[in-house]
C-alpha positions as CSV (number, residue, x, y, z in Angstrom):
1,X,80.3,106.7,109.0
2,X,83.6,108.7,107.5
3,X,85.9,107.5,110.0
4,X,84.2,103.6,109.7
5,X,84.7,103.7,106.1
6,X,88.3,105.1,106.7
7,X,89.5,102.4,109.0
8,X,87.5,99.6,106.6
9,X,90.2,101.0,104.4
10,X,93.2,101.3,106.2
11,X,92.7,97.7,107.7
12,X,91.4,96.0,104.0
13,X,94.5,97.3,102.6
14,X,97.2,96.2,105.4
15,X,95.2,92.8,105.5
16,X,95.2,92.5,101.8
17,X,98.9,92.8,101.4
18,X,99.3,89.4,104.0
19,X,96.7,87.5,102.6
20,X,98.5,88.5,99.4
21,X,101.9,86.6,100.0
22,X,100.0,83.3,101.2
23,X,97.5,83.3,98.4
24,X,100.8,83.6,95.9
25,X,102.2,80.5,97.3
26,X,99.4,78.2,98.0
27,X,98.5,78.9,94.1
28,X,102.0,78.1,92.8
29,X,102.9,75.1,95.5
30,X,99.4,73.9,96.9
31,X,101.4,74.5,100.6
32,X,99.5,76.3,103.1
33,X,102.0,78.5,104.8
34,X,101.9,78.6,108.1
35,X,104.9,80.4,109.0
36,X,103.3,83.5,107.5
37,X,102.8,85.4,110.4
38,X,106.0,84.9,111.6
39,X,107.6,86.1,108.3
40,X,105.4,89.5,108.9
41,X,106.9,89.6,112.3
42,X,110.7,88.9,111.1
43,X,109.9,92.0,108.5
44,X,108.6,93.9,111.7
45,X,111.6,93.4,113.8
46,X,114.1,93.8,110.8
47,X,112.5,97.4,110.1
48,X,112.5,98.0,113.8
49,X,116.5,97.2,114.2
50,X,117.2,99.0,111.0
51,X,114.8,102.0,111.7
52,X,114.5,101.9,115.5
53,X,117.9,100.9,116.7
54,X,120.8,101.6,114.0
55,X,118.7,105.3,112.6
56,X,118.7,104.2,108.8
57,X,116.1,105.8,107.2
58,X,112.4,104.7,106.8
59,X,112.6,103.6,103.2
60,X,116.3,102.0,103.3
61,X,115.1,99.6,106.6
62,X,111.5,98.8,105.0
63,X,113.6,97.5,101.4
64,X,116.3,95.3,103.8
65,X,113.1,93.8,105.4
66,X,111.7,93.3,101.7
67,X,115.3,91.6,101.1
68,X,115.9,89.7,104.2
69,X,112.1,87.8,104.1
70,X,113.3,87.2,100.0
71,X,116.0,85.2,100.7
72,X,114.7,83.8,103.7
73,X,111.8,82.4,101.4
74,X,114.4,81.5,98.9
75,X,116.1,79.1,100.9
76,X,112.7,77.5,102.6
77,X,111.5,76.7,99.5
78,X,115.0,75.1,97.9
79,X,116.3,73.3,100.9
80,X,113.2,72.3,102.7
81,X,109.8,72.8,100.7
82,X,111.0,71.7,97.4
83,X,112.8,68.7,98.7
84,X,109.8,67.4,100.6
85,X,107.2,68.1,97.3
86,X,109.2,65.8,95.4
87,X,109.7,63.1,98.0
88,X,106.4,62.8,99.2
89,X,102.8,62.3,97.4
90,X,101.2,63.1,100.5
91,X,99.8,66.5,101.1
92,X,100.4,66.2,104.8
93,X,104.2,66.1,104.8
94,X,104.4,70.0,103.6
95,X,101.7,71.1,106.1
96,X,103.5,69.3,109.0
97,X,106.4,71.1,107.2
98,X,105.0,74.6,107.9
99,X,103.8,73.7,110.8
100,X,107.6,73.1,112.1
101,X,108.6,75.9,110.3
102,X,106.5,77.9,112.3
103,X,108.0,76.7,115.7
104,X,111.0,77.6,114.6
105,X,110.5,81.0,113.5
106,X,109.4,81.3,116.7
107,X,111.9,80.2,118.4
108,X,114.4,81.7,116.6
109,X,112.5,85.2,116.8
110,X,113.2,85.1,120.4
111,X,116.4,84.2,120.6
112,X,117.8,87.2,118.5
113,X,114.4,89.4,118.7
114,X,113.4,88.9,122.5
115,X,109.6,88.5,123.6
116,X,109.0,92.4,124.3
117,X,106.4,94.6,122.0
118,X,109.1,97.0,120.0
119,X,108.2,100.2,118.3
120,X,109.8,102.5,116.4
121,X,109.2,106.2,116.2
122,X,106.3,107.7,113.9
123,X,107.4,108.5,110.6
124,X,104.8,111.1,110.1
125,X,103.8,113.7,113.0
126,X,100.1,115.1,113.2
127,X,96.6,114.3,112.9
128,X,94.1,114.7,109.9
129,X,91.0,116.4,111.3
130,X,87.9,116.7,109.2
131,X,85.1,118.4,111.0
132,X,85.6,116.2,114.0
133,X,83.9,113.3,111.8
134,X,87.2,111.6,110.1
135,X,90.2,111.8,112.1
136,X,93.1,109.8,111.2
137,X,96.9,110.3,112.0
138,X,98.9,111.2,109.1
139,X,101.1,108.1,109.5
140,X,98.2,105.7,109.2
141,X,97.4,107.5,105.6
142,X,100.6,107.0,104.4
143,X,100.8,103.2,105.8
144,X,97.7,102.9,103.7
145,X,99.0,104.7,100.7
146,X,102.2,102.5,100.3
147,X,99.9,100.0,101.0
148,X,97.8,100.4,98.1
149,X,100.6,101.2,95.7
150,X,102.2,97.9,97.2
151,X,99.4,96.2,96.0
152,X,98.9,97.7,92.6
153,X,102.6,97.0,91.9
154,X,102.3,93.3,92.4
155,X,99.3,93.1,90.2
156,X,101.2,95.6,87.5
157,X,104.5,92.4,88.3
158,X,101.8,90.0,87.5
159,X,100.1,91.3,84.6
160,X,103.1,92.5,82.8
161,X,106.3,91.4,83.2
162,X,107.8,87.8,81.8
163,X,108.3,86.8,85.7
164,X,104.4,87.0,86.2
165,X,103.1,85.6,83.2
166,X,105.6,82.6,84.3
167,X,103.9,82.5,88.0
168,X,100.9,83.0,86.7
169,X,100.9,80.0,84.2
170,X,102.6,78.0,86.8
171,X,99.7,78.8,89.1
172,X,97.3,77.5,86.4
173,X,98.7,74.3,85.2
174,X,101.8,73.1,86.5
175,X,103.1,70.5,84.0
176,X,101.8,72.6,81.4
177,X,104.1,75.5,82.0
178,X,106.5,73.2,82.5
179,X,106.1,71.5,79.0
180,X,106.4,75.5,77.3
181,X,109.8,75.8,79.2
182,X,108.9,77.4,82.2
183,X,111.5,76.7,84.5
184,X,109.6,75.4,87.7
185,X,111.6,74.6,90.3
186,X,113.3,78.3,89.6
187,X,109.8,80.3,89.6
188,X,108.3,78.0,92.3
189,X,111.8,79.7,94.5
190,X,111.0,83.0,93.1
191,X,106.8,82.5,94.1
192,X,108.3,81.6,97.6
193,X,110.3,84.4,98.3
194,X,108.3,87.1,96.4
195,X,105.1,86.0,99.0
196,X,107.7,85.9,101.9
197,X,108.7,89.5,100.4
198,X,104.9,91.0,100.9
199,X,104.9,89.5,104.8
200,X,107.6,91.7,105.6
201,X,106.8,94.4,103.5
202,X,103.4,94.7,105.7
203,X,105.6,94.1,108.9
204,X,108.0,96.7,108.3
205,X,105.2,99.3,107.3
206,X,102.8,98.7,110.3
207,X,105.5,98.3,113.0
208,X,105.2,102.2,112.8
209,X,101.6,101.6,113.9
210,X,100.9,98.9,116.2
211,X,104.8,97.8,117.1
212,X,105.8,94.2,116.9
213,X,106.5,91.4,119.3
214,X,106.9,87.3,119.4
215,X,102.8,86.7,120.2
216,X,101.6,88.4,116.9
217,X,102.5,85.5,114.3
218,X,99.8,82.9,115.1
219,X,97.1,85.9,114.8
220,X,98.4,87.1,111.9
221,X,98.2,83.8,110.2
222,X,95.1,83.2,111.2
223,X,93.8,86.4,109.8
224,X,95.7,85.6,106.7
225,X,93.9,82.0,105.9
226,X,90.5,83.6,107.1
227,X,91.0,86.2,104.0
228,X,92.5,84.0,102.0
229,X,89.1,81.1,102.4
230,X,86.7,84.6,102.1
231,X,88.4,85.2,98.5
232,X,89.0,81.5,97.1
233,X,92.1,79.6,98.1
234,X,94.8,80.1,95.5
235,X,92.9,83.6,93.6
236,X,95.2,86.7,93.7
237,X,91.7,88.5,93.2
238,X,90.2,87.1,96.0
239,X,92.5,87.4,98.5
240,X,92.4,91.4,98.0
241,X,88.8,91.0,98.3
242,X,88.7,89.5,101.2
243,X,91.2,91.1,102.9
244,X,89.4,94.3,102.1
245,X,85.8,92.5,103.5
246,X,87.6,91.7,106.3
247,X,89.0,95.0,107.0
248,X,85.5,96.5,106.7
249,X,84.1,93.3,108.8
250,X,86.3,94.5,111.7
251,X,86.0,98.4,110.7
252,X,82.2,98.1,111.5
253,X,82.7,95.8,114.0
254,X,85.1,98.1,116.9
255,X,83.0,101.1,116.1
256,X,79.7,99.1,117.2
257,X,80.5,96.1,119.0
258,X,83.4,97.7,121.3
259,X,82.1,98.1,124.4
260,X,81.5,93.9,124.6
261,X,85.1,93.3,124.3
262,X,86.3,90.5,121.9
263,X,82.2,89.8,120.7
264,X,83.6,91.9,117.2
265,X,85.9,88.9,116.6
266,X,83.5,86.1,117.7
267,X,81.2,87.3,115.4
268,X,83.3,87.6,112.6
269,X,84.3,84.0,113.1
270,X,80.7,82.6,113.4
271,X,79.8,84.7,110.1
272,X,82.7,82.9,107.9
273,X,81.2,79.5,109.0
274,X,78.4,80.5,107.8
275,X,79.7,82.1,104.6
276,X,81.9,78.8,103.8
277,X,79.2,76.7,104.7
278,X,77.3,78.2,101.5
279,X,80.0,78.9,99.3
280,X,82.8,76.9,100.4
281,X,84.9,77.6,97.4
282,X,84.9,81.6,98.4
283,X,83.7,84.3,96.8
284,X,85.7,84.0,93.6
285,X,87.1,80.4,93.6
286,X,85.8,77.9,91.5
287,X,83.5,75.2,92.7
288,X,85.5,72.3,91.4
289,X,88.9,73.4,93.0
């Protein structure tokens, strides 16, 4: 049960950080992101060519993939999400937006990137051995630790600083922030590339782990939306919630349900139907949007 618990949280905290980023900029835009996954897997092969390739250290390559997915959410959001929210009424124009975007993440990930998995060398050596009941490698505990202090920073940038009490009241009312002064089209850029910031944050950390390569940004998306619609679409709380249910979800799930292949998954699926089917709104969304 020690080691369950212990992957529930390595996983609920990785997942948390990605469901993080979306969550942030559905709530300030109303734009499901689905280039997500693909901004994880930029921040994955940025660390790796920093890390891997050129031998910066650790910490140096994981802050350029921080900065490279900022300003590549920057400009999205200016020169193609922005312009499209205030041309069209219609919801569907920034979806088929993402959608495109997507593609072309893709496409431009292997150009430069390649389709190959790439890996970088562990950052921590050894394995935590308790009694033969919790065994963990040392590198996955610290993934999860700068995980976790990841995440408590953004809530600390959120709570307490003059950027997230802007995002935050952008996130609430829109034309009300507006009408107190808050500059919208400059925190709606700033939302953008701070949530394109987390994805390859989480890339750069867990390309330590399980390496990176072209196939991984559908998945990842997918895993993102599922946590975001366990949590309520557009609450910071609830996507840390559900990617932490999640994690556990899938924790439980290889350690029982292993030995029948991709059943864990399946499963999972068939219980957030069911979940959304009685509480479509998630777990702490509210009812009327």
């Amino acid at each position: 049960m020690e080691q369950i618990l212990a992957n529930g949280v390595y996983l609920g905290s990785q997942y948390a950080m990605i469901a993080l980023g979306l969550t942030l900029i559905f709530a300030l835009m109303n734009v499901l992101n689905f280039a997500h996954g693909q901004m994880y897997v930029i921040g994955g092969f940025v660390t790796y060519t920093f890390y891997g390739q050129w031998g910066v250290p650790f910490v140096l390559a994981l802050v350029m993939s921080c900065v490279t997915l900022a300003i590549l959410g920057a400009l999205i959001e200016r020169y193609l999400f922005a312009p499209v929210i205030k041309g069209s009424a219609r919801e569907e124009s920034t979806m088929l937006l993402a959608a495109g975007i997507a593609f072309f993440l893709d496409a431009l990930i292997l150009i430069v990137f390649g389709e190959k998995q790439r890996g970088v060398p562990k950052i921590v050596d050894g394995v935590f051995n308790y009694d033969f009941r919790l065994i963990m490698p040392y590198d996955r505990i610290l993934i999860c630790i700068l995980a976790i202090l990841s995440i408590v920073a953004f809530i600390g940038l959120m709570q307490y600083t003059k950027t997230g009490r802007a995002l935050r009241a952008l996130a609430q009312d829109r034309t009300a922030a507006q009408l107190m002064g808050v500059n919208v089209d400059r925190y709606s850029m700033i939302g953008f590339a701070l949530g394109a910031m987390l994805a390859g944050l989480v890339g750069g950390l867990l390309v330590t782990i399980t390496g990176v390569n072209l196939g991984m940004g559908g998945p990842t998306s997918i895993k993102a939306f599922m946590m975001v619609m366990i949590g309520g679409a557009g609450v910071i709380s609830g996507a840390i919630w559900g990617g932490i249910i999640l994690g556990f979800m899938e924790a439980f799930g290889l350690a029982y349900l292993a030995q029948y292949g991709d059943i864990t998954y399946l499963l999972i699926f068939i219980s957030l139907m069911i979940f959304l089917a009685i509480r479509p709104q998630g777990l702490m969304g509210k009812p009327w949007g």
